[in-house]
C-alpha positions as CSV (number, residue, x, y, z in Angstrom):
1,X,0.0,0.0,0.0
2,X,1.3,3.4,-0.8
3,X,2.0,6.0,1.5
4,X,-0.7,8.5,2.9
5,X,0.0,11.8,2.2
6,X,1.1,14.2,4.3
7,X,-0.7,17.4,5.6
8,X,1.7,19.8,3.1
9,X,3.0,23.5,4.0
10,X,4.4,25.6,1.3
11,X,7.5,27.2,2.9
12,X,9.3,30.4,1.0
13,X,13.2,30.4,0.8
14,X,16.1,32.0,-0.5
15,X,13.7,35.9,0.0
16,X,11.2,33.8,-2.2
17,X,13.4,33.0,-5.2
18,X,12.2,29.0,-4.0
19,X,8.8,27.9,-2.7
20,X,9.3,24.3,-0.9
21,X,6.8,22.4,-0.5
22,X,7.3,19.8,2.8
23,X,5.2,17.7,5.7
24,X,3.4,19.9,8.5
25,X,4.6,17.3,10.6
26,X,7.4,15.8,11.6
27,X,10.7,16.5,10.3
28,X,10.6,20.3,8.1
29,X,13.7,21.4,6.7
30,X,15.8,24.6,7.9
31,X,18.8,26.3,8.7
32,X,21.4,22.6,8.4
33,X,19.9,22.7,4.7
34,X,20.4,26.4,3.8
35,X,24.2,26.1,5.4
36,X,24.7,23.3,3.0
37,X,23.3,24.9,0.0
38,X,24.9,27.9,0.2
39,X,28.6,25.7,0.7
40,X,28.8,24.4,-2.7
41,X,30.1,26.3,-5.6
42,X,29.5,24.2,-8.5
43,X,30.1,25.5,-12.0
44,X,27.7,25.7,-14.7
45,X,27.9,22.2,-16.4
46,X,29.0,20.4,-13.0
47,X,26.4,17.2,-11.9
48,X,25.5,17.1,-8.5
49,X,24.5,14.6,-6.0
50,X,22.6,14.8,-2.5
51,X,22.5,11.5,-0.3
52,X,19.1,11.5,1.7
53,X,17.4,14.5,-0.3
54,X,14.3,14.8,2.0
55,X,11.6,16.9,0.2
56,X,14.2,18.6,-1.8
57,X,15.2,22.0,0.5
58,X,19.3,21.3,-0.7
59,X,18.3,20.6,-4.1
60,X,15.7,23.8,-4.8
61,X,17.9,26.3,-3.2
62,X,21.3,25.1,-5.0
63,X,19.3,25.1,-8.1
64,X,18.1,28.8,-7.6
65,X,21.6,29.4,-6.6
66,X,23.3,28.2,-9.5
67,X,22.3,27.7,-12.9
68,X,23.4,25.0,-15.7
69,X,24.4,22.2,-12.9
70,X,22.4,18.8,-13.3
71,X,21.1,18.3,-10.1
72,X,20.1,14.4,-8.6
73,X,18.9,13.4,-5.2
74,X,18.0,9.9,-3.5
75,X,15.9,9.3,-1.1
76,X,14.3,6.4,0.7
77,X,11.4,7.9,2.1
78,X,8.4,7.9,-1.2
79,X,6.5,10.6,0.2
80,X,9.7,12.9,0.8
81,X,10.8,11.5,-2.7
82,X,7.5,12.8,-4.3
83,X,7.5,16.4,-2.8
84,X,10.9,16.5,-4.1
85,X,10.1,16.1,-7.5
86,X,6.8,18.4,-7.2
87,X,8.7,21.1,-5.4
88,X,11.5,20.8,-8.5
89,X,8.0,21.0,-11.1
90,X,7.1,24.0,-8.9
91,X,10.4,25.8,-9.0
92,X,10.7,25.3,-12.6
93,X,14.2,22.9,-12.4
94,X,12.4,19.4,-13.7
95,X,14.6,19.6,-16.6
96,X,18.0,19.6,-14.4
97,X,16.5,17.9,-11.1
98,X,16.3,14.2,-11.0
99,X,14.7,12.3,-7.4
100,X,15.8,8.1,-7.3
101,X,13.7,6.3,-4.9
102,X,16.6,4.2,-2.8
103,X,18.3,3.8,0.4
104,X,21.9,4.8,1.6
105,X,22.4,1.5,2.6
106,X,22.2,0.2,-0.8
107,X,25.2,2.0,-2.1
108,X,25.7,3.6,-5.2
109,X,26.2,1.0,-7.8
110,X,22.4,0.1,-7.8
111,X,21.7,3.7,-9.5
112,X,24.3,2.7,-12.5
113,X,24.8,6.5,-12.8
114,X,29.1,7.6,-13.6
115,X,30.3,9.5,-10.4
116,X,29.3,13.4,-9.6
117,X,31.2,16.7,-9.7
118,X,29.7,17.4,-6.0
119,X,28.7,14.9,-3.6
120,X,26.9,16.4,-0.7
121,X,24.4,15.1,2.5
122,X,23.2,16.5,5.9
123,X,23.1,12.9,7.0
124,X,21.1,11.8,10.3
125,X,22.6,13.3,13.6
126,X,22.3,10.2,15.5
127,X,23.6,6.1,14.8
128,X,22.8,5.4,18.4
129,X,18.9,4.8,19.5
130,X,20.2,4.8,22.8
131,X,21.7,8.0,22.4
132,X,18.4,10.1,22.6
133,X,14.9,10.2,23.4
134,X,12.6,8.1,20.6
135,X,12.6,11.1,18.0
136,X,8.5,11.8,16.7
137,X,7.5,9.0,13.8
138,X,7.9,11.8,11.5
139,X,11.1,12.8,12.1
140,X,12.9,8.9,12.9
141,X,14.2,8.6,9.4
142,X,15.8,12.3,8.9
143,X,17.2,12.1,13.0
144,X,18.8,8.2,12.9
145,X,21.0,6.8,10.7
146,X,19.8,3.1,10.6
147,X,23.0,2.0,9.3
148,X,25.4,4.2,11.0
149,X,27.7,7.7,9.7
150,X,29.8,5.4,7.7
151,X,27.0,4.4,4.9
152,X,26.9,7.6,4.0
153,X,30.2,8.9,3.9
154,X,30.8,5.4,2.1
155,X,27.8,6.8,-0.5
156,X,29.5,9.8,-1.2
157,X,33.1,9.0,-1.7
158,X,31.8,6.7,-4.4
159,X,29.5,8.8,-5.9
160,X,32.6,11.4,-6.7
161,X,34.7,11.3,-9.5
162,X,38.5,11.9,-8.0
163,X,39.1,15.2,-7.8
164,X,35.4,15.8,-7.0
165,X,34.3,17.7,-4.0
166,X,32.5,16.3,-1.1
167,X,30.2,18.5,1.5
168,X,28.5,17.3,4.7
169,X,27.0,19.2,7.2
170,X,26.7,17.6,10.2
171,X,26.9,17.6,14.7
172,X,29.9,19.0,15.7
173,X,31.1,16.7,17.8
174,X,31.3,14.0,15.1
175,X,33.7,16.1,13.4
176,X,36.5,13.2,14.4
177,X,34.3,10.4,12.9
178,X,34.1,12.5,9.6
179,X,37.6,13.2,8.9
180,X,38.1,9.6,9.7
181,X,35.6,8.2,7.6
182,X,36.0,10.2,4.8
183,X,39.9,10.5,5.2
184,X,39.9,6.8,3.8
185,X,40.0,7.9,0.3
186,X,39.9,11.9,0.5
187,X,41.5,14.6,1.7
188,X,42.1,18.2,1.1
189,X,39.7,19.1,4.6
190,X,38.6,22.5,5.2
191,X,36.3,23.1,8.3
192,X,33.6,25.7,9.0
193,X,32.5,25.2,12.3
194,X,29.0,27.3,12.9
195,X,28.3,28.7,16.4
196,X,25.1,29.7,17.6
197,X,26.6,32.7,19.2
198,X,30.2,33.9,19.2
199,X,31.0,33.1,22.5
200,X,29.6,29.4,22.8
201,X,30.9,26.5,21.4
202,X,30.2,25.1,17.9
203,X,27.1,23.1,17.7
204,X,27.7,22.1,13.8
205,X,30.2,21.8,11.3
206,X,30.5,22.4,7.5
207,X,33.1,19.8,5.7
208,X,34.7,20.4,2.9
209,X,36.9,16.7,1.3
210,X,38.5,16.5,-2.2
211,X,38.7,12.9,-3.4
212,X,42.2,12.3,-3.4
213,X,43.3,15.3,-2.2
214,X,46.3,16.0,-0.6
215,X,46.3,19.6,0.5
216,X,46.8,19.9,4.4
217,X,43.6,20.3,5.9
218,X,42.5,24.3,6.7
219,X,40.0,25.5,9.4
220,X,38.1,28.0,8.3
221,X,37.2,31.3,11.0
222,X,33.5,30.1,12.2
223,X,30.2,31.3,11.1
224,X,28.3,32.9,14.1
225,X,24.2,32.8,13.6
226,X,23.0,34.9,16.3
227,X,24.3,38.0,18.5
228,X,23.1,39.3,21.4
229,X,21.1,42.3,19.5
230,X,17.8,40.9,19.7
231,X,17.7,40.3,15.8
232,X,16.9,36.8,14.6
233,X,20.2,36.1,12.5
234,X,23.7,37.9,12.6
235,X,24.1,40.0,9.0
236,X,26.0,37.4,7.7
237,X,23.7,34.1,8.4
238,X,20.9,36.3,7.4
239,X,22.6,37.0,4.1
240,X,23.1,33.5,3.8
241,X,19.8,32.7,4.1
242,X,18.5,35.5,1.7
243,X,20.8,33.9,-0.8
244,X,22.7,37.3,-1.1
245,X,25.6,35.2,0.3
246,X,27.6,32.3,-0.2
247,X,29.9,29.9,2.6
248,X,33.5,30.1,0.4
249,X,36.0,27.8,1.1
């Protein structure tokens, strides 16, 4: 039996240069998926590929972002799957936006596509189930990584060509697993850790890997999201989120 679907909200990114559709309930995508959008810097002509896609938030805004680059997400989740490819029919990118059901798990040979320019993901915070309360049904698939951090890392490295670029966003204090992971066959690490305010600690980190690469890694100053002003955003992460900005590496 397919799938109910979900109660839908239409959310308006980028200043309203993307309309994304996504659930009401449960997991709703946000500031981890604009960081990672606005971290890639493909050129026109590049291919790239998002592990665990969701309703397509990565995807819409890169595409608004960045024009000419072929643009392909999986996804296990159908009804996620499906809203990504309404919300690429709505934004007008259908022609350059492609959505494969599958699961991480699987790997990447099963899509028998060559390997990507880009390879990015905003994989699942938590492996553990013991590690945190039972997260909502909604929400279970985008919060645990069934079959750990290393699927997907293992996802991404193959689905880069050498040279390609690889970008994760993920918890902070999992940086050590990712350079780990993905330092099996990559290298060339730059790190943007992002702090909610400038005197706390990081709470996430943007990851930059080159397959192959051999460049000593770089740690990049931090981006700070909030200040003690009362505004909602510091000027830059509200630039960021505007799309007026870019994360440079």
């Amino acid at each position: 039996m397919a799938p109910a679907a979900p109660d839908v909200v239409e959310n308006a990114l980028l200043d309203g240069r993307v309309r994304l559709r996504q659930p009401a309930r449960g997991y709703r995508a946000g500031m981890d998926a604009a960081l990672l959008a606005a971290a890639v810097a493909p050129r026109s002509g590049d291919r790239l590929f998002e592990a665990g896609c969701g309703a397509g938030a990565v995807l819409m805004q890169i595409a608004a972002r960045h024009a000419g680059v072929s643009l392909t997400g999986l996804e296990r989740d159908s009804v996620a799957a499906g809203l990504a490819r309404e919300n690429a029919d709505l934004n007008q990118s259908a022609d350059r936006i492609r959505i494969f059901d599958g699961d991480v798990a699987d790997g990447f040979r099963p899509l028998d596509l060559p390997p990507f320019d880009w390879a990015v993901s905003n994989p699942p915070f938590f492996d553990d189930p013991g590690a945190l309360r039972a997260p909502a049904p909604g929400k279970q698939g985008a919060w645990m990584a069934d079959d750990g951090l290393s699927a997907w890392t293992g996802l991404l490295l193959k689905a880069v060509r050498e040279g390609g670029r690889i970008v994760i966003i993920h918890r902070a204090d999992r940086l050590a697993d990712l350079l780990t992971l993905l330092g099996e066959k990559a290298g060339s690490f730059a790190i943007r850790p992002v702090q909610p305010f400038a005197d706390e600690p990081a709470k996430r980190v943007l990851v930059q890997a080159i397959k192959t690469g051999k460049a000593p890694l770089r740690l990049l100053p931090p981006l700070v999201l909030h200040d003690r002003s009362g505004a909602k955003h510091t000027p830059e992460a509200e630039a960021i989120l505007r799309g007026e900005a870019a994360l440079g590496w």
